[in-house]
C-alpha positions as MATLAB code, in Angstrom:
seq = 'XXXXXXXXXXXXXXXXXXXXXXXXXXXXXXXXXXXXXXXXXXXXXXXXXXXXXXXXXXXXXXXXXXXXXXXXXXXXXXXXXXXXXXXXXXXXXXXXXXXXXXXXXXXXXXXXXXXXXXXXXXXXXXXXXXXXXXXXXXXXXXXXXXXXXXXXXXXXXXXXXXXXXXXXXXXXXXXXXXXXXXXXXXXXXXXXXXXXXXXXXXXXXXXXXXXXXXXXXXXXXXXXX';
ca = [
     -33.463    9.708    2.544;
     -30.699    7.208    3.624;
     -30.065    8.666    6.804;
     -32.637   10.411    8.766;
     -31.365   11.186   12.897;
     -33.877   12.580   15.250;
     -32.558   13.895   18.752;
     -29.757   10.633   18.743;
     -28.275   10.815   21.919;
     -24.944    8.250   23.322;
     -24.276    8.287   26.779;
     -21.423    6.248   28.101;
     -21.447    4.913   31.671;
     -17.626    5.781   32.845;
     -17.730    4.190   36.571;
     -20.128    6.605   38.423;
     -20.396    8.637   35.899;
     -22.042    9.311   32.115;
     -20.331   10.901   29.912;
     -22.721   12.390   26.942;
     -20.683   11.276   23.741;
     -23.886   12.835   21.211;
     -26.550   15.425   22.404;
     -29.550   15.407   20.350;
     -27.854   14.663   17.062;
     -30.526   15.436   14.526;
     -30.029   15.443   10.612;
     -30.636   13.907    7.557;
     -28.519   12.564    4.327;
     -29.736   12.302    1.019;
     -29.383    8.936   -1.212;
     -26.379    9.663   -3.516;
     -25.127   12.329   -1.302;
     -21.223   13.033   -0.192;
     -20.935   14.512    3.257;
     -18.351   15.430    4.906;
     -18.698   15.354    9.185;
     -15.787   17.550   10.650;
     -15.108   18.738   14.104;
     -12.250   18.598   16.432;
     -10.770   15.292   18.409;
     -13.370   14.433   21.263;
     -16.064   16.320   19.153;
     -18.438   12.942   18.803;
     -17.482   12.453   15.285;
     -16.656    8.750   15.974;
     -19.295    7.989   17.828;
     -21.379    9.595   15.358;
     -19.833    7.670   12.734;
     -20.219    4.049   14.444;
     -24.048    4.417   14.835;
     -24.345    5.859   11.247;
     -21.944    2.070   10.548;
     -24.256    0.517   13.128;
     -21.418   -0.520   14.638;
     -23.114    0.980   18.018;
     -26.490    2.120   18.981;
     -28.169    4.997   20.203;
     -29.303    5.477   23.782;
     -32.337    7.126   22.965;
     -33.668    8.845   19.630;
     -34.372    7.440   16.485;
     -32.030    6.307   13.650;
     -33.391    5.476   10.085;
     -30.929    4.061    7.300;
     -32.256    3.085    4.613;
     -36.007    3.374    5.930;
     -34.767    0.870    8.335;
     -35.203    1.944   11.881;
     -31.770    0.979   13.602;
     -32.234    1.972   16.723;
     -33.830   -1.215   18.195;
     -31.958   -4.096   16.410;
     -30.432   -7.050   17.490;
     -26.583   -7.361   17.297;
     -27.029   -9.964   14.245;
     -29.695   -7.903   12.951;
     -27.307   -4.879   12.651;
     -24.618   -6.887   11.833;
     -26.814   -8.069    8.487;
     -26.955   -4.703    7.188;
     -23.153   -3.630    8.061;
     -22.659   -6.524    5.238;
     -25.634   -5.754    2.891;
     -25.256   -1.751    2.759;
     -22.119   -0.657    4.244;
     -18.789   -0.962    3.000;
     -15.836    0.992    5.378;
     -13.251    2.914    4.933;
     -10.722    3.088    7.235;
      -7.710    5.614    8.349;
      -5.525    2.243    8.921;
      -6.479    0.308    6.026;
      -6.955   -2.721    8.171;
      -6.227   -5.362    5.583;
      -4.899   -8.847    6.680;
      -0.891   -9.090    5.984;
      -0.359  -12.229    5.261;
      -3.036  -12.186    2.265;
      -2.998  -11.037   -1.091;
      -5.295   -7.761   -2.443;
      -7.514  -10.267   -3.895;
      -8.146  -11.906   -0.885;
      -7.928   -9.591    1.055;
     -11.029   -7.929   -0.972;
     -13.160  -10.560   -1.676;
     -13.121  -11.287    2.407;
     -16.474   -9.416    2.964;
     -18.335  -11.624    0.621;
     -17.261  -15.326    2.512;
     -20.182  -14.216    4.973;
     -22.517  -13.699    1.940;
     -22.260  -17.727    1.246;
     -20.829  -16.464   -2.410;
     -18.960  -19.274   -4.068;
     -15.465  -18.843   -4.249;
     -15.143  -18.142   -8.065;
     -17.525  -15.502   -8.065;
     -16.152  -13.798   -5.199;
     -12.851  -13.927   -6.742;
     -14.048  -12.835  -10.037;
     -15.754   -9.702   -8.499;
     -12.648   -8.964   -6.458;
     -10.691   -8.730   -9.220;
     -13.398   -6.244  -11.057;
     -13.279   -4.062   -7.846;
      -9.461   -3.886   -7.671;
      -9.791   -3.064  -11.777;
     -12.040   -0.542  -10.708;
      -9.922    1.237   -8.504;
      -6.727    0.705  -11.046;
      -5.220   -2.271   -9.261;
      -6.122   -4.865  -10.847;
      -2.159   -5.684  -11.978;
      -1.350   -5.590   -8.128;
      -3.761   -8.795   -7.545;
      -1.796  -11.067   -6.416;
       0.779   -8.366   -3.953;
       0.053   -8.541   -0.001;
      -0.165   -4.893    1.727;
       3.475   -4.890    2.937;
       4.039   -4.940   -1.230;
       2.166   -2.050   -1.521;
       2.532    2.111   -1.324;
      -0.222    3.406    1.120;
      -2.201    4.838   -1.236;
      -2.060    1.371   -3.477;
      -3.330    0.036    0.472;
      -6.224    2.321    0.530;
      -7.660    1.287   -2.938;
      -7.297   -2.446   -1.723;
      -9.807   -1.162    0.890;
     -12.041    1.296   -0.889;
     -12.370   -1.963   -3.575;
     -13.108   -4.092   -0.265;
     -15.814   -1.574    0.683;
     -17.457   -2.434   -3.001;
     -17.738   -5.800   -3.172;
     -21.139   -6.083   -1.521;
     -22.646   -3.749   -3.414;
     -23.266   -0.982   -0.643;
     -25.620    1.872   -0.372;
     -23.138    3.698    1.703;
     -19.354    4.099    1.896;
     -18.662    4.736    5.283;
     -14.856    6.578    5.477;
     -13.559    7.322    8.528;
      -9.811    9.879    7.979;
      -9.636    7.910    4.800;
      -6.303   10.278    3.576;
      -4.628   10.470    7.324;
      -2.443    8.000    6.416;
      -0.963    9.385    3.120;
       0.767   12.309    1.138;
      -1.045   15.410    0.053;
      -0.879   14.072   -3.646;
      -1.629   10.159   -2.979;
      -4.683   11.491   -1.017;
      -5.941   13.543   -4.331;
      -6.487   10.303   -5.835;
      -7.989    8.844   -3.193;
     -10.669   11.113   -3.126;
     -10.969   11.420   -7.172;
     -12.045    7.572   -6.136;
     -14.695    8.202   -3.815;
     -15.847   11.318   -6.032;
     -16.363    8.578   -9.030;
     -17.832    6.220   -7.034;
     -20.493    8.925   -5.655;
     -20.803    9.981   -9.328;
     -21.826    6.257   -9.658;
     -25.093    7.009   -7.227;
     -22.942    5.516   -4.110;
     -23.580    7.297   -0.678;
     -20.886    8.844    0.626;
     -20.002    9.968    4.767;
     -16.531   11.213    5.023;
     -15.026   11.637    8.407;
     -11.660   14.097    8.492;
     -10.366   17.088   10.203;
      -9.160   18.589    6.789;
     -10.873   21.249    5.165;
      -9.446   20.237    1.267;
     -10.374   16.703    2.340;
     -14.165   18.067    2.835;
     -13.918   20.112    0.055;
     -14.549   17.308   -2.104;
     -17.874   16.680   -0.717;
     -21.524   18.487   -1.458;
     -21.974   19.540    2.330;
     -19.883   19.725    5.620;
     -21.733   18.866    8.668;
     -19.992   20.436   11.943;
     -19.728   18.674   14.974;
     -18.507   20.216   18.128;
     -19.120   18.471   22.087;
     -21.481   15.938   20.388;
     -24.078   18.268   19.356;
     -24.619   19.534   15.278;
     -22.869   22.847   15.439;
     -23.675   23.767   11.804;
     -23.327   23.075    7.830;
     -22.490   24.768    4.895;
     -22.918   23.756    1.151;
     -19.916   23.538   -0.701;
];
């Protein structure tokens, strides 16, 4: 399994009062899976989606990725395997304006003490990967959204990940640019990559193998697709 949840709860202290963000979240995602999580805004889903990212922690229940338990870990400790087995996808891109795609990509792997030739060689593989590798050398405000959004999906590659985390990965972009974003991630899961998608869209989810329901931070269902 590379996720397994048991009872994950996340309670937020809001002054005098906690405010239950997930209520005994349980379920589990198969290696070389693609999931989709939907539900509506205040739902959980991003909350969900920053433990699954161990970006946050639970407040009680358990949390395996990986066969790592999660739950427990330092800050550096989860930090370490956001940059070993995560790579993110985000709604917003966030890529740095003022550099190049190929810097811009080969930014995760500065933390991985990789010299700077090989992370600029595999940068430009990833960008080939996704079909940019002409666009190197263009900065984002040089770029189409959807040209934006491969700069980070190749980002998200570069450390070899067991997971692609993507969080509204098509909110940002036209019915037809978002069809080839998600041909992408399909290829890439065909590849044996993990997938969790994140999105309100049904066609969006569509792509995936399963749909996960969330609703006031509890599992409301799934269905197979």
């Amino acid at each position: 399994m590379m996720i397994v949840m048991e009872n994950v709860e996340k309670i937020y202290r809001m002054g005098e009062v906690d405010v239950a963000a997930l209520k005994s979240i349980s379920m589990q995602i198969d290696k070389g899976e693609f999931v989709s999580i939907m539900g509506p805004s205040g739902s959980g889903k991003s909350t969900l989606m920053n433990i699954i990212g161990c970006l946050d922690v639970p407040t009680a229940g358990r949390y395996e990725l990986d066969n790592i338990p999660v739950e427990g870990l330092s800050d550096d400790q989860l930090a370490e395997i956001r940059n070993k087995k995560i790579g993110f996808v985000f709604q917003t891109f966030n890529l740095l304006a003022r550099d190049d795609a190929l810097h811009n990509v080969e930014l995760p792997m500065v933390y991985n003490d990789v010299s700077e030739k090989e992370r600029l060689d595999k940068a430009q593989r990833m960008l080939d990967i996704v079909g940019l590798g002409q666009r190197a050398r263009h900065r984002p405000n040089e770029m189409s959204g959807g040209e934006r959004q491969r700069v980070a999906i190749a980002r998200s590659l570069v450390n070899n990940p067991s997971i692609i985390l993507a969080d509204e990965p098509t909110g940002n972009l036209d019915s037809r640019t978002g069809v080839e974003i998600m041909n992408i991630l399909q290829k890439l899961n065909s590849d044996g990559i993990t997938i969790v998608l994140v999105t309100h869209d049904k066609d969006i989810a569509s792509y995936s193998h399963r749909i996960i329901h969330i609703k006031d931070g509890m599992v409301e269902g799934e269905e197979k697709i």
